[in-house]
DRENKOLLO-324210 format. One record per residue (C-alpha): residue number from 0; residue in one letter; x, y, z. Coordinates in Angstrom, 1 decimal. Example, Ala and Ser with C-alpha at 12.3 -4.5 7.8 and 13.67 -1.06 7.14 Angstrom:
<recs>
@n 0, res a, px 12.3, py -4.5, pz 7.8
@n 1, res s, px 13.7, py -1.1, pz 7.1
</recs>
This chain:
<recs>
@n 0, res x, px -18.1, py 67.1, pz 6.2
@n 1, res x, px -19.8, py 64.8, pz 8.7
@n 2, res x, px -18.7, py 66.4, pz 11.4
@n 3, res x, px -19.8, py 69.6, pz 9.9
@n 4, res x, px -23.1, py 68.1, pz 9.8
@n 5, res x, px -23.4, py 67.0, pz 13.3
@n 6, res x, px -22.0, py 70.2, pz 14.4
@n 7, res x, px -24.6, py 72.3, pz 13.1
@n 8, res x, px -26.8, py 69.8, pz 14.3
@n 9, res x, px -25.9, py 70.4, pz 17.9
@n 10, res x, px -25.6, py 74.0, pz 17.7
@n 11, res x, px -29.2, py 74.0, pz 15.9
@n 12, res x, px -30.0, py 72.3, pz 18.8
@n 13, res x, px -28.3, py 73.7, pz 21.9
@n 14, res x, px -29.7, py 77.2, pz 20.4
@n 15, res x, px -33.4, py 76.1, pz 20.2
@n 16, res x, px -33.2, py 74.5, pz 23.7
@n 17, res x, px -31.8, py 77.5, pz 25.0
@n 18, res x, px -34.4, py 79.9, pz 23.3
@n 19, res x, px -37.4, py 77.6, pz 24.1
@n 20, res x, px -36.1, py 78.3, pz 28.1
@n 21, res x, px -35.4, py 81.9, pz 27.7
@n 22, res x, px -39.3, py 82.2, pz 26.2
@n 23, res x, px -40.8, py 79.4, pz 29.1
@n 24, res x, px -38.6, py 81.8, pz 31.6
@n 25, res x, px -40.1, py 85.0, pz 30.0
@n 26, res x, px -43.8, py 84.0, pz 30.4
@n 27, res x, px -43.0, py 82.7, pz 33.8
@n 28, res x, px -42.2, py 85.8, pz 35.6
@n 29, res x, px -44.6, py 87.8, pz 33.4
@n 30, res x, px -47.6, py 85.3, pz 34.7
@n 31, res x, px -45.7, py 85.0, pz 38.7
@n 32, res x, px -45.7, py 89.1, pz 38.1
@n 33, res x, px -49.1, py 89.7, pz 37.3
@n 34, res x, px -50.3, py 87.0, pz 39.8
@n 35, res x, px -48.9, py 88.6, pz 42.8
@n 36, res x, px -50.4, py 91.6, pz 41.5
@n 37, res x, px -54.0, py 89.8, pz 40.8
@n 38, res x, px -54.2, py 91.1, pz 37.1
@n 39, res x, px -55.6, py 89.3, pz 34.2
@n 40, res x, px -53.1, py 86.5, pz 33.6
@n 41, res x, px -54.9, py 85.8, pz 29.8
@n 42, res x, px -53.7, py 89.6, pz 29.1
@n 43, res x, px -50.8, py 89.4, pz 30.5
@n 44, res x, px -49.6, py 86.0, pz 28.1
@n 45, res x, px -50.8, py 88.5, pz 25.5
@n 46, res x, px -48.6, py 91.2, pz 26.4
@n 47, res x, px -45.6, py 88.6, pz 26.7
@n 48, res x, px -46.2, py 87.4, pz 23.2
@n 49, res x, px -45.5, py 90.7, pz 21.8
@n 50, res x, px -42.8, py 91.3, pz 24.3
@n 51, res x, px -41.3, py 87.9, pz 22.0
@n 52, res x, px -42.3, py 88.9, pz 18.6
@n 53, res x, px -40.8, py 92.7, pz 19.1
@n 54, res x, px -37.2, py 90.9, pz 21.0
@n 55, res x, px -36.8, py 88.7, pz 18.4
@n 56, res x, px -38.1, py 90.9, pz 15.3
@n 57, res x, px -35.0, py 93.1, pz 16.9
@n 58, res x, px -32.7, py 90.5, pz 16.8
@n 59, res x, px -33.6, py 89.4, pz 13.0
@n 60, res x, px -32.0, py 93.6, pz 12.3
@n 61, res x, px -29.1, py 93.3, pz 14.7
@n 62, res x, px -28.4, py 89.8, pz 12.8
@n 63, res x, px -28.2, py 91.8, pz 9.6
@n 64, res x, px -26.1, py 94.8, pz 11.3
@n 65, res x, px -23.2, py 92.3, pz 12.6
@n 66, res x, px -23.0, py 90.5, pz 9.0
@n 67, res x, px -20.4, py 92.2, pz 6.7
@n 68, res x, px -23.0, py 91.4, pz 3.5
@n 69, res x, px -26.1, py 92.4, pz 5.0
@n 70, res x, px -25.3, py 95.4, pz 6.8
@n 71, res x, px -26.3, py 97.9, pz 4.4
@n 72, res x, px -29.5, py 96.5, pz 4.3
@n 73, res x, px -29.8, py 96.3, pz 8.0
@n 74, res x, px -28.9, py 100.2, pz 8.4
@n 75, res x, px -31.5, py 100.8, pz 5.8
@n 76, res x, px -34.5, py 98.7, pz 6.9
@n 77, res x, px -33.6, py 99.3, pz 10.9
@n 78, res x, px -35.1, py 102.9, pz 10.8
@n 79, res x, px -38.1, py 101.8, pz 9.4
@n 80, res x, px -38.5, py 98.8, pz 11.7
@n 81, res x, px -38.2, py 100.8, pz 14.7
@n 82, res x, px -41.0, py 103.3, pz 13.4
@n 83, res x, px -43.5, py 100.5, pz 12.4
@n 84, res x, px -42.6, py 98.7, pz 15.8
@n 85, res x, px -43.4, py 101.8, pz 17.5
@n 86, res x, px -46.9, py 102.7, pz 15.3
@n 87, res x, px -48.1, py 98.8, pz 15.8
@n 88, res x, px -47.2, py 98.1, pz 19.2
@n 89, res x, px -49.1, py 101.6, pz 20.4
@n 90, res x, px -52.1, py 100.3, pz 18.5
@n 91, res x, px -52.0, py 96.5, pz 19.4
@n 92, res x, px -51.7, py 97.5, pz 22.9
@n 93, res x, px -54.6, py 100.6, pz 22.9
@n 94, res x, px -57.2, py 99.1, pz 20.2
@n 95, res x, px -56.6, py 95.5, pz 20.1
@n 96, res x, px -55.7, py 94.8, pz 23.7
@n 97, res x, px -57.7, py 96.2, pz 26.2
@n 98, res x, px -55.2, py 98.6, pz 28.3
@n 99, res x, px -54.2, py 97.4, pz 31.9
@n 100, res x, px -51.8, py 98.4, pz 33.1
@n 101, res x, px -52.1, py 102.3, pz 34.3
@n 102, res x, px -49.4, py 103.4, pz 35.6
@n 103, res x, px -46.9, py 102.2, pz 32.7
@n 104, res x, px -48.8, py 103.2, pz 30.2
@n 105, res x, px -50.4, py 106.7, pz 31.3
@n 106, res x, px -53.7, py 105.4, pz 32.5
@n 107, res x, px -57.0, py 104.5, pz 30.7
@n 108, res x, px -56.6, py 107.6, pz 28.0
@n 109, res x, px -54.9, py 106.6, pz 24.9
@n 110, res x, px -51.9, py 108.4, pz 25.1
@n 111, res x, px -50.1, py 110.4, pz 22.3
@n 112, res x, px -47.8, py 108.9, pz 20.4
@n 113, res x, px -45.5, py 111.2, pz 21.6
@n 114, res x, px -45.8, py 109.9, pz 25.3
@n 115, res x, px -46.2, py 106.4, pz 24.1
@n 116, res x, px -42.5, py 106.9, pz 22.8
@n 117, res x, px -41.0, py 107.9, pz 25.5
@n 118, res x, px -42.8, py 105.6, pz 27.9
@n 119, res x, px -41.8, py 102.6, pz 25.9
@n 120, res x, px -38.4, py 103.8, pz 25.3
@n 121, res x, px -36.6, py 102.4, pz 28.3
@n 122, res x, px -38.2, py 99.1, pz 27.3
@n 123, res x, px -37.3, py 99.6, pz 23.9
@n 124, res x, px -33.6, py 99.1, pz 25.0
@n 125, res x, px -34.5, py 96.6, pz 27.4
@n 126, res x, px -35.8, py 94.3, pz 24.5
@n 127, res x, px -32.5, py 95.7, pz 22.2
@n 128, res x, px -30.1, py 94.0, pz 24.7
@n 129, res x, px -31.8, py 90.5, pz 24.9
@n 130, res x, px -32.0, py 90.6, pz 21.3
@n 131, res x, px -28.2, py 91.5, pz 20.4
@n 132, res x, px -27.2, py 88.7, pz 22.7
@n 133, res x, px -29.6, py 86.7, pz 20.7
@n 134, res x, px -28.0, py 88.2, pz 17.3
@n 135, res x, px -24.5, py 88.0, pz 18.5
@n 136, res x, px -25.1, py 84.3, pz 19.8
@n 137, res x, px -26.6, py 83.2, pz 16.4
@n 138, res x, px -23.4, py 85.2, pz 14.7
@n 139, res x, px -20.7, py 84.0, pz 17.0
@n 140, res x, px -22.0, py 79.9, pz 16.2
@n 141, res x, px -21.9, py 81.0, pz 12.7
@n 142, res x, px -18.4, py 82.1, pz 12.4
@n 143, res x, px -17.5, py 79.1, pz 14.4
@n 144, res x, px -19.2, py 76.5, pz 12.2
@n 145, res x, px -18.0, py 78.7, pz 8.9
@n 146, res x, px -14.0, py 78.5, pz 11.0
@n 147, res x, px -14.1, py 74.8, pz 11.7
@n 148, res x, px -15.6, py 74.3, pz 7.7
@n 149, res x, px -12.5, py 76.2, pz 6.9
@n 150, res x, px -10.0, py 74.1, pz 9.2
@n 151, res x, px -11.5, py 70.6, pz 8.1
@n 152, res x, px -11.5, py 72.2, pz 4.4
@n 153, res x, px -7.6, py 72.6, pz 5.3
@n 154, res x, px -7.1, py 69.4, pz 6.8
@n 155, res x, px -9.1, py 67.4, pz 4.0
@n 156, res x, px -7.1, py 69.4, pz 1.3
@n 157, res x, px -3.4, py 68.1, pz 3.3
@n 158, res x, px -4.5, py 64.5, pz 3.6
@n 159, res x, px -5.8, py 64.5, pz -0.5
@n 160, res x, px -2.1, py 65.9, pz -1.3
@n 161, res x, px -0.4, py 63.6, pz 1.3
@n 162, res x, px -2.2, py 60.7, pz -0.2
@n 163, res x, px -1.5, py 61.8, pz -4.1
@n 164, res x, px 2.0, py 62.5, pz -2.9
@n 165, res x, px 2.3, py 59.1, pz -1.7
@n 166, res x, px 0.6, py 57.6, pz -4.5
@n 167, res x, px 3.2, py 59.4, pz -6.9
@n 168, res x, px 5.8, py 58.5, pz -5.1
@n 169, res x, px 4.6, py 55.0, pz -5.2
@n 170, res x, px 4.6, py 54.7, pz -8.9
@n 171, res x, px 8.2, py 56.6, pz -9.1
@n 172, res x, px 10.0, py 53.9, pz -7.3
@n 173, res x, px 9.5, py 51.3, pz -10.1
@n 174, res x, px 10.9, py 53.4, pz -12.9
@n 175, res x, px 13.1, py 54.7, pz -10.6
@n 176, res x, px 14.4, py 51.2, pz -9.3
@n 177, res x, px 14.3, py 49.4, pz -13.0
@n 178, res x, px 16.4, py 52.2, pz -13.9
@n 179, res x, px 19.1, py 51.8, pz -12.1
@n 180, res x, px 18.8, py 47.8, pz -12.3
@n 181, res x, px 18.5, py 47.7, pz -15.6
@n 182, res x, px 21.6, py 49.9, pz -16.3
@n 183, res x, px 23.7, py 47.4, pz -13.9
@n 184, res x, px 22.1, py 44.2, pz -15.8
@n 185, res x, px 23.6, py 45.9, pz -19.2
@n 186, res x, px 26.9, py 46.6, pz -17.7
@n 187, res x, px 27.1, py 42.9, pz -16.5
@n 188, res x, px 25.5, py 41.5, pz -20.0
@n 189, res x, px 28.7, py 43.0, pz -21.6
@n 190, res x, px 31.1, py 41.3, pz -19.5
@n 191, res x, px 28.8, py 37.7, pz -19.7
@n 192, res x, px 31.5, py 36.0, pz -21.5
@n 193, res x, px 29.5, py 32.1, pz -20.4
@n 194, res x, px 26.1, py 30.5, pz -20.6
@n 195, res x, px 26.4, py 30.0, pz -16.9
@n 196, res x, px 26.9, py 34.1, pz -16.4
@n 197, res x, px 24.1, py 34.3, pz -19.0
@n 198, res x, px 21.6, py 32.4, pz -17.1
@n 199, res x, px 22.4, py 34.3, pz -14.0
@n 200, res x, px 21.9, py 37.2, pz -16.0
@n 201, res x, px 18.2, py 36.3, pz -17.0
@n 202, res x, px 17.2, py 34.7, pz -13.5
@n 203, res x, px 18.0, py 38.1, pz -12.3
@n 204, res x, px 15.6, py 40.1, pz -15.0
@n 205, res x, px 12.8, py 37.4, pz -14.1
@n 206, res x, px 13.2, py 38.0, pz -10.4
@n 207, res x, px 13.2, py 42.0, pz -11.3
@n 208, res x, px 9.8, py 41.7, pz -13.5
@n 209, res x, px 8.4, py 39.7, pz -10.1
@n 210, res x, px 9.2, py 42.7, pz -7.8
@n 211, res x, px 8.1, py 45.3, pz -10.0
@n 212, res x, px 4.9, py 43.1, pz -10.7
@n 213, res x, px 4.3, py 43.4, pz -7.2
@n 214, res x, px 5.1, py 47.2, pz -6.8
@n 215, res x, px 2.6, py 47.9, pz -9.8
@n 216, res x, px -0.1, py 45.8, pz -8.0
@n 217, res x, px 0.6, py 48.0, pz -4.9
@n 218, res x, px 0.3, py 51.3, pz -6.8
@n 219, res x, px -2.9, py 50.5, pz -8.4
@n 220, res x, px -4.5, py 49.0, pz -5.0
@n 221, res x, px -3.5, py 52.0, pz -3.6
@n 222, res x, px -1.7, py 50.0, pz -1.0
@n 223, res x, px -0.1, py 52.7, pz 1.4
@n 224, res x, px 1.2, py 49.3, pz 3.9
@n 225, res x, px 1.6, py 46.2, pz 3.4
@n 226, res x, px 2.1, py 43.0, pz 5.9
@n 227, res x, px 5.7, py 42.8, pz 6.6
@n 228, res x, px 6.3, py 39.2, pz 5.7
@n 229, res x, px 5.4, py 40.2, pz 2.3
@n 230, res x, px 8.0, py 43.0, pz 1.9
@n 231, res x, px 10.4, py 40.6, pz 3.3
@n 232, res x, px 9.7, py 37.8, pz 0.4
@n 233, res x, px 10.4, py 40.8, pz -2.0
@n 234, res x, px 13.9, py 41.4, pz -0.5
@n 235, res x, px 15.0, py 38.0, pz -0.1
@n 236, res x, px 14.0, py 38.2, pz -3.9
@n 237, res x, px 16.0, py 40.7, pz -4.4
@n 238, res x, px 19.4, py 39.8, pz -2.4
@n 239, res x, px 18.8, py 36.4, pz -5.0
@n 240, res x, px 19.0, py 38.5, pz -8.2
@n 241, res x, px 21.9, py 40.0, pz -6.8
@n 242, res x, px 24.4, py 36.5, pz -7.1
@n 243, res x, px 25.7, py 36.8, pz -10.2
@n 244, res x, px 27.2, py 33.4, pz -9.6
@n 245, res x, px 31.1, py 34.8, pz -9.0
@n 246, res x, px 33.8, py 33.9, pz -6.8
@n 247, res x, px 33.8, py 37.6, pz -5.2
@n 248, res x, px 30.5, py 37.9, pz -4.6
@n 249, res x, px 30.1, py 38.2, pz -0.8
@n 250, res x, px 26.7, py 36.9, pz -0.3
@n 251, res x, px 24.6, py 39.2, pz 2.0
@n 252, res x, px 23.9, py 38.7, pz 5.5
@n 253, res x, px 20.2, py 39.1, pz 6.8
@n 254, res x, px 19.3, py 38.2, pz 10.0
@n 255, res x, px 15.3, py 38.3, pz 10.9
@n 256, res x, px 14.3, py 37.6, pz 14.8
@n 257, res x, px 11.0, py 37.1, pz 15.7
@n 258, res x, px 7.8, py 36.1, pz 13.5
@n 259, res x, px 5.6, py 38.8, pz 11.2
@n 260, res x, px 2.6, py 39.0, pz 13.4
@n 261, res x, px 0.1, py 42.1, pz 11.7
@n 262, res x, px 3.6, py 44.2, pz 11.7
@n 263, res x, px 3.5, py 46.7, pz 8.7
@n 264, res x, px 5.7, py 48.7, pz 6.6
@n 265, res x, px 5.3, py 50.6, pz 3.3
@n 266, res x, px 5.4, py 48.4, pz 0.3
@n 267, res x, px 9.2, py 48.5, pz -1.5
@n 268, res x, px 11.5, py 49.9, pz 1.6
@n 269, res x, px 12.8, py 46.8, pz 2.2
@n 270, res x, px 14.1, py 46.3, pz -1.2
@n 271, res x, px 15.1, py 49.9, pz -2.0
@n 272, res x, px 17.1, py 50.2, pz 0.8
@n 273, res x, px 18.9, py 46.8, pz -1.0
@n 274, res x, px 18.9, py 48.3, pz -3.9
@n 275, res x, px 20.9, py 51.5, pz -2.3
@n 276, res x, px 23.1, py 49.8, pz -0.5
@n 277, res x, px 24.3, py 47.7, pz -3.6
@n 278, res x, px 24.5, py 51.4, pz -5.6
@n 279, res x, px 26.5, py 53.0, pz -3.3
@n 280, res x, px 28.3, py 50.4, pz -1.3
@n 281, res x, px 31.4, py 48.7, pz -1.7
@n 282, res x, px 30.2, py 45.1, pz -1.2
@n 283, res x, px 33.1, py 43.5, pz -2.2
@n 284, res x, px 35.4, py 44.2, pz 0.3
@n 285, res x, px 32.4, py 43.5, pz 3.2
@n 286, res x, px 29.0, py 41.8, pz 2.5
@n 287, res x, px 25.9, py 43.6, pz 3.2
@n 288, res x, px 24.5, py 43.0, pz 6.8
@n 289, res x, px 21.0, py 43.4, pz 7.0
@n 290, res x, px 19.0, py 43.0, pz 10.9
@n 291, res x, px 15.1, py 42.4, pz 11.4
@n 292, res x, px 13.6, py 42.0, pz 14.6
@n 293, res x, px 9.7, py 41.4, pz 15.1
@n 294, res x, px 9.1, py 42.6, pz 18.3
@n 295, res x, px 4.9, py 42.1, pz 19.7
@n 296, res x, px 4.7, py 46.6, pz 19.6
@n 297, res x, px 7.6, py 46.9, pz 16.9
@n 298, res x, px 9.4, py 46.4, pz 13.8
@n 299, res x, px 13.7, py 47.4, pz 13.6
@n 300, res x, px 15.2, py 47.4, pz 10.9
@n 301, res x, px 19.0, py 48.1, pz 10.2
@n 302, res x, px 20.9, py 48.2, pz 7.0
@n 303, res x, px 24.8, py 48.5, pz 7.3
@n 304, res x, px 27.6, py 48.4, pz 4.7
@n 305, res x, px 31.0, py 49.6, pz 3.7
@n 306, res x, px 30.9, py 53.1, pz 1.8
@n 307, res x, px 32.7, py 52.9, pz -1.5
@n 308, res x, px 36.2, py 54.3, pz -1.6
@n 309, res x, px 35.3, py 56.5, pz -4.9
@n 310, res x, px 32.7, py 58.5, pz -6.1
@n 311, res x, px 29.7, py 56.3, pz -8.1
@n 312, res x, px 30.0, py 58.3, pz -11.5
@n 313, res x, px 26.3, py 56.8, pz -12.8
@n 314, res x, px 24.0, py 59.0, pz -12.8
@n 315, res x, px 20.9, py 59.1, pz -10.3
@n 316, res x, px 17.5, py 59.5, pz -10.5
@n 317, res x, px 17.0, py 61.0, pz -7.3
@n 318, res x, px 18.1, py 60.4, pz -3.4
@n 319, res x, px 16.7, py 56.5, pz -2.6
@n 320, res x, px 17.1, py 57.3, pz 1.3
@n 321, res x, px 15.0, py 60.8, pz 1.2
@n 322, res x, px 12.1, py 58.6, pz -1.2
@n 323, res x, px 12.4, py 55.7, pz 1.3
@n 324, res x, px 11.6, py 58.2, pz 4.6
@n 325, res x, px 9.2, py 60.7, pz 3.3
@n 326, res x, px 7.1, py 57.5, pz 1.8
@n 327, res x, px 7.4, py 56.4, pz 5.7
@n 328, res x, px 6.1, py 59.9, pz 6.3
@n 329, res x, px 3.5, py 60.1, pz 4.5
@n 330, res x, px 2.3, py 56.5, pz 4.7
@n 331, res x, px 3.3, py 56.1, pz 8.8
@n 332, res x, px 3.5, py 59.6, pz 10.0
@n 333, res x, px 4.7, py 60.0, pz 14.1
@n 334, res x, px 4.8, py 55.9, pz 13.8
@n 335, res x, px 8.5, py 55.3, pz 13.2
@n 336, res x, px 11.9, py 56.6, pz 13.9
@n 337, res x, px 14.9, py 57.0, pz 11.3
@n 338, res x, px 18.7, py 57.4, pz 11.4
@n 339, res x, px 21.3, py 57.1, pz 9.0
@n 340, res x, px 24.8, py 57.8, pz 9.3
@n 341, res x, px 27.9, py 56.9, pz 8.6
@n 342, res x, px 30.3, py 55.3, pz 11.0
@n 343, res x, px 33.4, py 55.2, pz 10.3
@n 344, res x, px 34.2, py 53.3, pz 7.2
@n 345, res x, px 30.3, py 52.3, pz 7.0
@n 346, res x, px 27.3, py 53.5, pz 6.6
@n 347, res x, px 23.9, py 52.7, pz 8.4
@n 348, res x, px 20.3, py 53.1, pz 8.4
@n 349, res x, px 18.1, py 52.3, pz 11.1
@n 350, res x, px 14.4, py 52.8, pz 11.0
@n 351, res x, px 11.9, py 51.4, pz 13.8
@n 352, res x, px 8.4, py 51.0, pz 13.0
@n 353, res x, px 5.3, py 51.0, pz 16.0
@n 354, res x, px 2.8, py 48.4, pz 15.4
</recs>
C-alpha cells in the first residue's frame, strides 16, 4: 500500500502543478490581451477570476456526470447550476463589475437576460471543454490509482497464499517424513534379533528427533531458505541413520565440490530427496549416488539410484518429488531448474539452484 501512497502523492501533485500553469497561463493572455488593447488590467484579473470559478465550478458537475454513483445527482443539480451560473455571472459582471467591454457584451446598457444568454453562450461551451478535460483528467487518474489498488490488492493476496502455502507445506514434510521413517524403523525393530541391531535401531530414532528438531525450528521461524551447509549437515545425518550396521548395506555415495559460500536452498530438500530415494529405490543391488557442486553463481544437485524391480506396496502420504519442487517454487520461484527422469534402469533428479 506504499506505493499506493506515493502514487497518489505524485498524481496529487503532477495535477496541482499542472492546474496552477493552466490558471498562471489563463491570466497571462487575459492581462497580454487587455494590455495590447490598453484596458483596465485590475478589471480584467477580475473577469479572469470568474472565468476560473465558472470552468472549474463546471468541472466539479462533469466530475459527477462521468462517476457511475454520482451521476444521478449530477443530471439533477447540472440544470440548476447552469441557471444560477447564468443569473450570477449576468449580475456580477453588470452590478458588481463595472462593464467594459462593449462590443462582447452589448455596450454600456444592461442587456436582457435574454441577450446575455446568447452572448455568453459560445463562451459557455468554451469554459465546458476546459472543464471536461479537467473532469475527465481527475476521472481517468482515479480509475488508474483505483486499477493499480486492485492489481497490488491481487498481487499482495498471491504472495499471502504463496507464503501460507509454503508455510503448510513446511509443517507437512515432518509428519509426512516421520511417517514413513517411522513405519520402516518398526518393520526393522521386528526383525532386530541383537543388541548390536538394537542400538542401530535407536541411534537412528535419535538422529530422526535431530532432523525433525530442526525442520520444526524452520517451520516456526518461518524459514523459507536456509544456508546450504546447514541442509547438508541434515543429510549427512540422515544417510547415518540409514546404516543399520548389515553386511548388504551399500553405504551411499555423496560427493560435494566446492565450499558453501551464502548458497541457499529450502530447508528439508536435501534430506527428502534421501528419504525418497531410500522409499522407492532398490539400494541393495546399487548404492545411492548423491553429487553437490558449489559453484560462486550456483548450487547442482543430482540424486541417482536404481528403481526397484517391484511395486513398493506401503502406502504413501503423498508424492515427495512434487512437495520437494513446488516448495522450490514457492520458496525460489524463476531461481532454479528441475529434472527428473528415469534412465534406463535408474532414476534421477537434478535440480540447479542461482545464488
Amino acid at each position: 500500500m506504499h506505493q499506493i501512497k506515493q502514487v497518489k502523492k505524485n498524481y496529487i501533485k503532477w495535477f496541482t502543478v499542472t492546474n496552477i500553469g493552466f490558471i498562471a497561463a489563463l491570466f497571462a493572455m487575459n492581462l497580454c490581451y487587455n494590455f495590447i488593447l490598453d484596458r483596465n488590467l485590475w478589471k480584467a484579473a477580475g473577469y479572469t477570476v470568474i472565468s476560473v470559478l465558472v470552468i472549474y465550478l463546471l468541472a466539479g458537475f462533469y466530475f459527477l456526470l462521468t462517476s457511475s454513483r454520482l451521476r444521478k445527482w449530477g443530471a439533477w443539480l447540472m440544470p440548476t447550476a447552469i441557471i444560477l451560473l447564468f443569473l450570477t455571472s449576468r449580475s456580477v459582471i453588470y452590478d458588481i463589475l463595472p462593464q467594459w467591454d462593449s462590443e462582447v457584451y452589448g455596450g454600456t446598457n444592461k442587456t436582457t437576460l435574454r441577450e446575455y444568454v446568447l452572448i455568453m453562450i459560445p463562451r459557455f461551451f468554451y469554459y465546458s471543454f476546459i472543464a471536461l478535460a479537467i473532469a475527465l483528467n481527475i476521472r481517468m487518474g482515479f480509475q488508474a490509482i483505483r486499477g493499480m489498488k486492485i492489481e497490488i490488492e491481487k498481487i499482495e493476496a498471491d504472495k499471502t497464499a504463496k507464503e501460507m502455502e509454503l508455510r503448510a507445506w513446511g509443517a507437512y514434510t515432518d509428519p509426512h517424513f516421520l511417517h514413513n521413517e517411522l513405519r520402516n524403523v518398526a518393520h526393522e525393530l521386528v526383525l532386530a534379533d541383537s543388541d548390536g541391531k538394537r542400538a542401530f535401531l535407536e541411534k537412528r530414532l535419535n538422529i530422526l528427533a535431530d532432523i525433525s528438531v530442526y525442520n520444526s525450528k524452520n517451520v516456526f521461524n518461518d524459514r523459507r531458505i536456509v544456508v546450504f551447509s546447514k541442509e547438508l549437515q541434515q543429510l549427512e545425518k540422515y544417510l547415518e541413520s540409514r546404516d543399520t550396521g548389515t553386511e548388504s548395506y551399500l553405504k551411499p555415495v555423496l560427493e560435494v565440490q566446492g565450499e558453501s559460500m551464502g548458497h541457499k536452498i529450502v530447508p528439508m530438500t536435501l534430506v527428502y530427496l534421501a528419504e525418497g530415494a531410500f522409499k522407492h529405490g532398490d539400494l541393495l543391488a546399487e548404492p545411492l549416488h548423491i553429487q553437490i557442486r558449489l559453484m560462486h553463481d550456483r548450487s547442482e544437485i543430482r540424486f541417482r539410484n536404481r528403481r526397484a524391480s517391484t511395486a513398493k506396496t506401503t502406502k504413501s502420504l503423498g508424492s515427495g518429488l512434487s512437495i520437494v519442487r513446488r516448495r522450490l517454487e514457492l520458496a525460489m520461484p524463476e531461481r532454479f531448474t528441475w529434472r527428473a527422469a528415469e534412465h534406463g534402469p535408474r532414476f534421477e533428479v537434478a535440480i540447479t539452484i542461482q545464488s
